[in-house]
N, C-alpha and C positions, 0 to 999 in steps of 0.2 A: 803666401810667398811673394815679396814683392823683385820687381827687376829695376833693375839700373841698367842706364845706359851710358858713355861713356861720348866724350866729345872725340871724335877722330882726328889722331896727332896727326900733326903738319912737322914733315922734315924741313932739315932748315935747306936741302939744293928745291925741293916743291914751293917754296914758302921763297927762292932765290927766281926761282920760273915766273912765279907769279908778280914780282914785283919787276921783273923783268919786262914783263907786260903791260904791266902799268906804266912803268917810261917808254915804251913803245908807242903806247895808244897817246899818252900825253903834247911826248916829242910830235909825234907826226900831224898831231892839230897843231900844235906852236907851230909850228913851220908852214901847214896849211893854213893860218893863219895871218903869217906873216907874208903869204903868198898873193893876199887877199882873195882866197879860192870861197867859192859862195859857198852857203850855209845851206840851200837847198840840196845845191848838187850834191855834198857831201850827206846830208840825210839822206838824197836818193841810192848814192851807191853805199852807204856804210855795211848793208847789208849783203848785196850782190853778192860776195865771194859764197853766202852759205850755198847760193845754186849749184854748187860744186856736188851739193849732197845726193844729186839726180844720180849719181854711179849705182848709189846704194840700191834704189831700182830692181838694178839687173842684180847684182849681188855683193858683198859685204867688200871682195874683193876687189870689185872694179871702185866702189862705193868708199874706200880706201884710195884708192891711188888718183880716184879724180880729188877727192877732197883736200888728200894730203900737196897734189901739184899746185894747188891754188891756196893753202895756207900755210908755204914755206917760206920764210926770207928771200929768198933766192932769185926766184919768178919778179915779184915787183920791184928787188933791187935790180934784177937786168931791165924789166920795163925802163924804170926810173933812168938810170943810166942812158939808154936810148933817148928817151924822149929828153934830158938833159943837152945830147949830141944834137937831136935835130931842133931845137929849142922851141918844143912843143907846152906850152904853159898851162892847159887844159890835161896833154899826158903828164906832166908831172905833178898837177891837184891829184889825178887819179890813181895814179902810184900812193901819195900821201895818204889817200883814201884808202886804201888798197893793208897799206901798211897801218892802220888806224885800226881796221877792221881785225888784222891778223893780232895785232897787242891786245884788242878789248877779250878777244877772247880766250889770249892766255892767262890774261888777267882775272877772269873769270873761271878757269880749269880747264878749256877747251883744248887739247891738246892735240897730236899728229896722232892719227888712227892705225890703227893695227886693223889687217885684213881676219881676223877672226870675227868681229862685232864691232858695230858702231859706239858703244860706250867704253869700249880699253881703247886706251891712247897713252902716250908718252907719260901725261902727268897722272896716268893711273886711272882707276874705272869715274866716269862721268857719270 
């Protein structure tokens, strides 16, 4: 008996997420860029936001809601904004960064987590 396996469809609002992402992550280096924001600095933070994942720790719930405060839109647009006000040029590389980080990984399926398990999220099981 042989088995087959099948490629897993991509909806086209998943398949809109993702490229969603893509211009996120893209956008925010063009602009970091144009910012002349170092190359290092942004390799050192591209990452930092995953630290958020320490909730998970304690449990799926907490592990959820830290993750999810630190990979919303929301957070480094009011950063952003702020450091726009006080005309902080270092906070706004890092909002860029910030914002860099949160696109690559929708761009990738990383999506907002659901307080059941680390792997459902918005754009579905990881």
């Amino acid at each position: 008996m042989t088995q087959t396996f099948s490629a897993p469809t991509v909806s086209l609002p998943r398949l809109l997420l993702h490229l969603e992402g893509f211009a996120l992550f893209v956008g925010a280096i063009a602009v970091y860029t144009q910012q002349e924001g170092s190359l290092w600095l942004f390799l050192a933070l591209l990452l930092v936001p995953d630290l958020s994942m320490v909730g998970y720790l304690r449990n799926p719930r907490i592990g959820a809601l830290t993750y999810n405060w630190v990979h919303t839109y929301v957070v480094p647009a009011v950063f952003l904004a702020l450091m726009f006000m006080i005309d902080s040029e270092i906070g706004v590389q890092t909002a860029l960064i910030w914002f860099a980080h949160i696109g690559m990984d929708r761009m990738l399926g990383y999506g907002l987590k659901y307080p059941t398990e680390f792997k459902s999220t918005h754009l579905g099981r990881v």
